[in-house]
The first five atom37 places (N, CA, C, CB, O) and aatype in JSON, in Angstrom:
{
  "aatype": [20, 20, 20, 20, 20, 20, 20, 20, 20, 20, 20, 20, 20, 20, 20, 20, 20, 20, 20, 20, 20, 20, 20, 20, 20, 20, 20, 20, 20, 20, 20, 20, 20, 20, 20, 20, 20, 20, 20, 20, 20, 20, 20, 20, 20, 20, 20, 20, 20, 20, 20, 20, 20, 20, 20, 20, 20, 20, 20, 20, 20, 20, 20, 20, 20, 20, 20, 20, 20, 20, 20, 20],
  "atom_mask": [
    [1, 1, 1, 1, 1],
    [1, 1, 1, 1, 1],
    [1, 1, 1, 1, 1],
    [1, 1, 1, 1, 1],
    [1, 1, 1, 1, 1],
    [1, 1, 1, 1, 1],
    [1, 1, 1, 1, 1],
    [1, 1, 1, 1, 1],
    [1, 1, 1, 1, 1],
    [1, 1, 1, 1, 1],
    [1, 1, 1, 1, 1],
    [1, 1, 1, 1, 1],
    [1, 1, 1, 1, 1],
    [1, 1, 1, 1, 1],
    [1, 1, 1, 1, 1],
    [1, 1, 1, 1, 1],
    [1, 1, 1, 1, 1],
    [1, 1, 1, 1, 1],
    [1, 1, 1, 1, 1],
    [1, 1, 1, 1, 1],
    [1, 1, 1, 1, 1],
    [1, 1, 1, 1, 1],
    [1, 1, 1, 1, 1],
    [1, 1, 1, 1, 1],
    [1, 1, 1, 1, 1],
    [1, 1, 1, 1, 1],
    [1, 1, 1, 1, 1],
    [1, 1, 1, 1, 1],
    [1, 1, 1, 1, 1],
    [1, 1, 1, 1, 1],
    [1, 1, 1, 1, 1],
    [1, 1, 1, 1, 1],
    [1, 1, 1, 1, 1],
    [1, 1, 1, 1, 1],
    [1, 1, 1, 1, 1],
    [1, 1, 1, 1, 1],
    [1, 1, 1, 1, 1],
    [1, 1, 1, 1, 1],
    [1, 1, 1, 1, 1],
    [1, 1, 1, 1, 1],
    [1, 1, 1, 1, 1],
    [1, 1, 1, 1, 1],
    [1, 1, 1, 1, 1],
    [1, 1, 1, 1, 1],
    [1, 1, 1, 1, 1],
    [1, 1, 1, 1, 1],
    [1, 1, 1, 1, 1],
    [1, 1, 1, 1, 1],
    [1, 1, 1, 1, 1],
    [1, 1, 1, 1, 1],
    [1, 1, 1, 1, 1],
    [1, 1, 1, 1, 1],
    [1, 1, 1, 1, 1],
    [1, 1, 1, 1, 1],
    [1, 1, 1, 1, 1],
    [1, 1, 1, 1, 1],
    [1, 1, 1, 1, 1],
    [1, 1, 1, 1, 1],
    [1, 1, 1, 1, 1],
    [1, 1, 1, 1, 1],
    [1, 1, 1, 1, 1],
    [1, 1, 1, 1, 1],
    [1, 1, 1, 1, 1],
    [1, 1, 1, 1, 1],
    [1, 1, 1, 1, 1],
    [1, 1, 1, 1, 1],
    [1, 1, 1, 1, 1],
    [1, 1, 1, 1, 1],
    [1, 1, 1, 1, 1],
    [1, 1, 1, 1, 1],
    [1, 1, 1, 1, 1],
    [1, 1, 1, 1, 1]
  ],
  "atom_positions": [
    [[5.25, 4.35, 18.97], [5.49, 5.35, 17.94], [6.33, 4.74, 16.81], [6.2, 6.6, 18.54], [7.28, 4.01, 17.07]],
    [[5.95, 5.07, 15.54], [6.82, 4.67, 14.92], [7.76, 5.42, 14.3], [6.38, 4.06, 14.3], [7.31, 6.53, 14.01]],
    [[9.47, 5.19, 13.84], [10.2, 5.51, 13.57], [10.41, 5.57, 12.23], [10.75, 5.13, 14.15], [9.65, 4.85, 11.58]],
    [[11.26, 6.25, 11.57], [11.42, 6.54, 10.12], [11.95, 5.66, 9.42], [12.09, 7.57, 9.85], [11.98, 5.55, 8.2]],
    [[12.48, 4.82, 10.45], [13.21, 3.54, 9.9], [12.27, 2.38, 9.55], [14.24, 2.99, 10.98], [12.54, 1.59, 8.65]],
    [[10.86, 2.29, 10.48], [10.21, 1.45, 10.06], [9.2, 1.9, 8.74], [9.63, 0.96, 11.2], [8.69, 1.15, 7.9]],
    [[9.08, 3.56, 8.89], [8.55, 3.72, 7.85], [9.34, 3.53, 6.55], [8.05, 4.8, 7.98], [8.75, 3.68, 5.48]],
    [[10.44, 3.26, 6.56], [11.12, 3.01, 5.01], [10.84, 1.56, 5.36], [13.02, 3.54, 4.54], [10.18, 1.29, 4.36]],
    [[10.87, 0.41, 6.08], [10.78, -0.85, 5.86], [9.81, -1.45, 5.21], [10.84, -1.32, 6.77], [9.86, -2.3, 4.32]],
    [[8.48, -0.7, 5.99], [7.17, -0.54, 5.0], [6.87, -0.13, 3.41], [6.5, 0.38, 5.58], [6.27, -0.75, 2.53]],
    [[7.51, 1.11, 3.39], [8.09, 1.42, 2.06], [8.55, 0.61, 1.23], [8.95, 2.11, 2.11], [8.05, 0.25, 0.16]],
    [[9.35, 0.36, 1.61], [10.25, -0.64, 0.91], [9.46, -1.96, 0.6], [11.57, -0.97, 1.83], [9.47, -2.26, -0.59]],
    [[8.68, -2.9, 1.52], [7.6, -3.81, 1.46], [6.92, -3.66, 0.36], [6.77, -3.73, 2.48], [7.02, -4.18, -0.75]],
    [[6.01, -2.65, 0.92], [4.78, -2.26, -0.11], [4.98, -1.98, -1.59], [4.15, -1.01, 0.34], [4.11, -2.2, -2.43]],
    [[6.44, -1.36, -1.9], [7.05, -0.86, -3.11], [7.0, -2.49, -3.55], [8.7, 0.1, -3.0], [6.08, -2.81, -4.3]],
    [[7.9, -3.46, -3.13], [8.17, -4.5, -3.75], [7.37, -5.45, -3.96], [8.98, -4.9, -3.35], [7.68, -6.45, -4.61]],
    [[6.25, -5.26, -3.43], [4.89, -6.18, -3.43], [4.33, -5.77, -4.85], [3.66, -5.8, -2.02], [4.07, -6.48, -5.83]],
    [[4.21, -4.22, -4.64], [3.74, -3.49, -6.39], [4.09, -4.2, -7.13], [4.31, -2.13, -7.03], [3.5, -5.08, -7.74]],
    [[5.41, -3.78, -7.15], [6.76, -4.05, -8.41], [6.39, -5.53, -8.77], [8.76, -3.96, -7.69], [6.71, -5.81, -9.93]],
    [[5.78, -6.55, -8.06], [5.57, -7.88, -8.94], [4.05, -7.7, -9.65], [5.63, -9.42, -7.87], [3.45, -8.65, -10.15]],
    [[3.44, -6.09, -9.6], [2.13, -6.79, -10.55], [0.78, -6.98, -9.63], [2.6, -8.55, -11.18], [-0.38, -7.33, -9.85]],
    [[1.58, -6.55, -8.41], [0.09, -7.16, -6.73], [-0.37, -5.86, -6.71], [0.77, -7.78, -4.49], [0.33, -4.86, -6.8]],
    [[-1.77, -5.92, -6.57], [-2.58, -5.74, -6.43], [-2.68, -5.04, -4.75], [-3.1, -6.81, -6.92], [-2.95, -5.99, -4.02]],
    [[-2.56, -3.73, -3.89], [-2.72, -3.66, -2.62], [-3.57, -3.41, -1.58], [-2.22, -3.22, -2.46], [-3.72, -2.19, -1.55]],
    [[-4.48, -4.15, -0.33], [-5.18, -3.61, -0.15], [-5.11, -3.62, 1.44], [-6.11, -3.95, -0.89], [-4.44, -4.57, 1.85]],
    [[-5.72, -2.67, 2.62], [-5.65, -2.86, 3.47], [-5.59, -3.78, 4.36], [-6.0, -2.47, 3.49], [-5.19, -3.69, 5.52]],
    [[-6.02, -4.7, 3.79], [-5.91, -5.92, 4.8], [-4.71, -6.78, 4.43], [-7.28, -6.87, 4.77], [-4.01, -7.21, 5.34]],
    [[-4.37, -7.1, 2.95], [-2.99, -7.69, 2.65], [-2.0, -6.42, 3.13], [-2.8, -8.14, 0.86], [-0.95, -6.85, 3.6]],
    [[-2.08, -5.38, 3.13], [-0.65, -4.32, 3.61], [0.01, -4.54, 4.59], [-0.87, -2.97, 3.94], [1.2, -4.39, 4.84]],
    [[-1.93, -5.39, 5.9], [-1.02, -6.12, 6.79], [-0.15, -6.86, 7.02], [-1.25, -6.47, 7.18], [0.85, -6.37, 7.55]],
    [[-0.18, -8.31, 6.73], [0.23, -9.02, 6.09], [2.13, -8.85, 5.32], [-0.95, -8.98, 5.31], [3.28, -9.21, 5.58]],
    [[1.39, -8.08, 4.33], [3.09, -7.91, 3.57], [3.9, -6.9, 4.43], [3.08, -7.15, 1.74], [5.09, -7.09, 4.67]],
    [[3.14, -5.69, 4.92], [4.42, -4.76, 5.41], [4.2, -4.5, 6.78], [4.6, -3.3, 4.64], [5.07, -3.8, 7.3]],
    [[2.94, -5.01, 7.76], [2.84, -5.06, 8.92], [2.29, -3.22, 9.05], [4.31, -5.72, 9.63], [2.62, -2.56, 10.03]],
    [[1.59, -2.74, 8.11], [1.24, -1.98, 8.12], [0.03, -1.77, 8.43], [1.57, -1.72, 7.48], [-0.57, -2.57, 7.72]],
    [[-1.1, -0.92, 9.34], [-2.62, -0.36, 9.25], [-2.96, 0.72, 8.86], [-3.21, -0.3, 10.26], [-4.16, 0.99, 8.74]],
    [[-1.96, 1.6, 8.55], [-2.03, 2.72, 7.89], [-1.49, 2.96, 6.42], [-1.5, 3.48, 8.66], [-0.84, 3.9, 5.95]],
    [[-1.91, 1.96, 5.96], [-1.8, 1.69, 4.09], [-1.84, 3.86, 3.52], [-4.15, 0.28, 3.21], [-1.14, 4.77, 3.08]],
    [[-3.15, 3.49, 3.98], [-3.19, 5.33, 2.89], [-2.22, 5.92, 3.57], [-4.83, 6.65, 2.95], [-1.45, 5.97, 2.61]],
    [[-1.77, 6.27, 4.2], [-0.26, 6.97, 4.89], [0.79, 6.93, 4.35], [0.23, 6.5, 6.02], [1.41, 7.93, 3.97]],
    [[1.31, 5.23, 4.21], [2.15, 4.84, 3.16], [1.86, 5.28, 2.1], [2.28, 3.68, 2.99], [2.47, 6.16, 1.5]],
    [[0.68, 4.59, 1.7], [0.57, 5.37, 0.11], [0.9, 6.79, -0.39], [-0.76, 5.39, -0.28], [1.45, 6.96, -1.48]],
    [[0.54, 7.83, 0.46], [0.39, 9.57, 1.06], [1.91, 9.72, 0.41], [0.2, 10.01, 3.32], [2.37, 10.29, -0.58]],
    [[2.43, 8.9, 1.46], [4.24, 9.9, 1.48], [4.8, 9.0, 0.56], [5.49, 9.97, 3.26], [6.01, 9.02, 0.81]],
    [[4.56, 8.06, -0.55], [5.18, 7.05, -1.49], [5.12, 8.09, -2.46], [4.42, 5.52, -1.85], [6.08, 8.66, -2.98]],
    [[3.21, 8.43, -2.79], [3.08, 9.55, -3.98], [3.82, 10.85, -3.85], [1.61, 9.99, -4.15], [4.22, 11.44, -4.86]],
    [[4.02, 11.34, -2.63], [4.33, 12.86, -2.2], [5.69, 12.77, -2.94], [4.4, 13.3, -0.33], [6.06, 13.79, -3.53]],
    [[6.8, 11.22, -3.0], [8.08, 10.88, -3.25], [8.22, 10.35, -4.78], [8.5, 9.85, -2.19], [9.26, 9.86, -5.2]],
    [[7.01, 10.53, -5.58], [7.04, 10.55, -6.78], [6.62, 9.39, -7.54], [8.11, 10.87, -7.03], [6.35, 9.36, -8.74]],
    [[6.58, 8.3, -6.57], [5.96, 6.82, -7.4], [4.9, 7.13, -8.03], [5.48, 5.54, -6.51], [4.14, 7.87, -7.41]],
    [[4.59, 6.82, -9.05], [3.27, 6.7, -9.58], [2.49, 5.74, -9.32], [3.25, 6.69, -10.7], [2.77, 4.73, -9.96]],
    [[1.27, 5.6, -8.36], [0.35, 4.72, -7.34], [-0.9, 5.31, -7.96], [0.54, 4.99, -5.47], [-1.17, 6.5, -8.14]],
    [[-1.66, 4.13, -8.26], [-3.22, 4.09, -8.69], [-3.87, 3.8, -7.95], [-3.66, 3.38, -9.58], [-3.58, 2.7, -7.49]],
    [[-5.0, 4.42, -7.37], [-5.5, 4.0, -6.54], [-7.07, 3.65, -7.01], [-5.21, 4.83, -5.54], [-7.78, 4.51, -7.53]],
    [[-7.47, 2.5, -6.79], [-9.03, 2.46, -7.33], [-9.98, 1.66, -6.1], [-9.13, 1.43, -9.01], [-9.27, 1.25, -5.17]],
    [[-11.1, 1.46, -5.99], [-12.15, 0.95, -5.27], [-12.28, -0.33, -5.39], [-13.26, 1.48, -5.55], [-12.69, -0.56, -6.53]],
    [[-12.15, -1.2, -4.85], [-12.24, -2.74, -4.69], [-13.47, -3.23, -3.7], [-10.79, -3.3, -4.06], [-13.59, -3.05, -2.49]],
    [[-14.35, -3.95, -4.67], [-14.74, -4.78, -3.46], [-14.75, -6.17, -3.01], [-15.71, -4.6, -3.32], [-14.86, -7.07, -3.84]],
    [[-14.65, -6.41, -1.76], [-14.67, -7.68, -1.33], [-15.05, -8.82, -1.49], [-14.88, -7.69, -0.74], [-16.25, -8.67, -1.7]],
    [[-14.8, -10.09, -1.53], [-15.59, -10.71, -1.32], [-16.68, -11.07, -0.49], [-15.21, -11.11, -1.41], [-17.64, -11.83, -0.58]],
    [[-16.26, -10.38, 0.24], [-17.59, -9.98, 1.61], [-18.66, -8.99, 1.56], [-16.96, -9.4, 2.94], [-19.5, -8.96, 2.46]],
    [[-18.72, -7.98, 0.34], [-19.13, -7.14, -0.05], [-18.89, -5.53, 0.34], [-20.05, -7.56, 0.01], [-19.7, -4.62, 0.17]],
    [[-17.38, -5.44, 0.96], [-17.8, -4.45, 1.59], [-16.22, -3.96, 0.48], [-18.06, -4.46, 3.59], [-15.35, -4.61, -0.1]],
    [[-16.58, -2.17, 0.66], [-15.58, -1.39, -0.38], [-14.71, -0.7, 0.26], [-16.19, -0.42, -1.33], [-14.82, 0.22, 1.07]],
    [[-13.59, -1.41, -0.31], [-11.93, -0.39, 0.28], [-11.09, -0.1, -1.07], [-10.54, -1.58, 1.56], [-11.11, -0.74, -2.12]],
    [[-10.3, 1.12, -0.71], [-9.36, 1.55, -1.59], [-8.08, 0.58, -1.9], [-8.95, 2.81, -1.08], [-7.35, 0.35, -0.94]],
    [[-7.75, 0.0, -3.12], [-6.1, -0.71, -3.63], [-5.92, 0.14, -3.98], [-5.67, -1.87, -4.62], [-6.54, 1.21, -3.99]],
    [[-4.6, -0.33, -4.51], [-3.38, 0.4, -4.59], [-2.49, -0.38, -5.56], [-2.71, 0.58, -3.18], [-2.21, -1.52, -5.18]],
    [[-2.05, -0.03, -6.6], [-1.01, -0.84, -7.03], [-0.14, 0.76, -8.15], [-1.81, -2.63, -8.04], [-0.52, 1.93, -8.2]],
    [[1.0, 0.1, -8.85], [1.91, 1.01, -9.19], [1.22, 0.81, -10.68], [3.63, 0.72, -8.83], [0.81, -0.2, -11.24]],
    [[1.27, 2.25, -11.09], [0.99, 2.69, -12.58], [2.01, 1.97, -13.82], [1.21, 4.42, -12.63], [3.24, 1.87, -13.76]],
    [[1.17, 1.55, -14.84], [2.18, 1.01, -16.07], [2.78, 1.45, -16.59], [1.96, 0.58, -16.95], [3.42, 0.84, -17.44]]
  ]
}
């Protein structure tokens, strides 16, 4: 289960990954915040007022997932 504490660690991750300009997507969320539930994060980031864009990316593999990065 996870705790509220790891959900701010994630938070906090994913926020600072934005904040340089990156680009976010499910499979790097892993990666940077040890996260699999990216849209979740994302969910309760927007609910907390960040402004998060979310658009359709596709792969180089061809297949389509939702990024994420912070509004200009």
């Amino acid at each position: 289960m996870i705790t509220m504490a790891d959900k701010r660690t994630q938070h906090k991750a994913i926020l600072e990954y934005m904040e340089q300009g990156n680009v976010l997507t499910p499979l790097k969320a892993l990666s940077v915040a040890g996260t699999m539930k990216l849209a979740t994060r994302i969910g309760e980031l927007i609910r907390e007022g960040y402004p998060i864009v979310k658009e359709w990316y596709i792969t180089p593999g061809g297949k389509k997932v939702m990024s994420y990065r912070l509004a200009q």
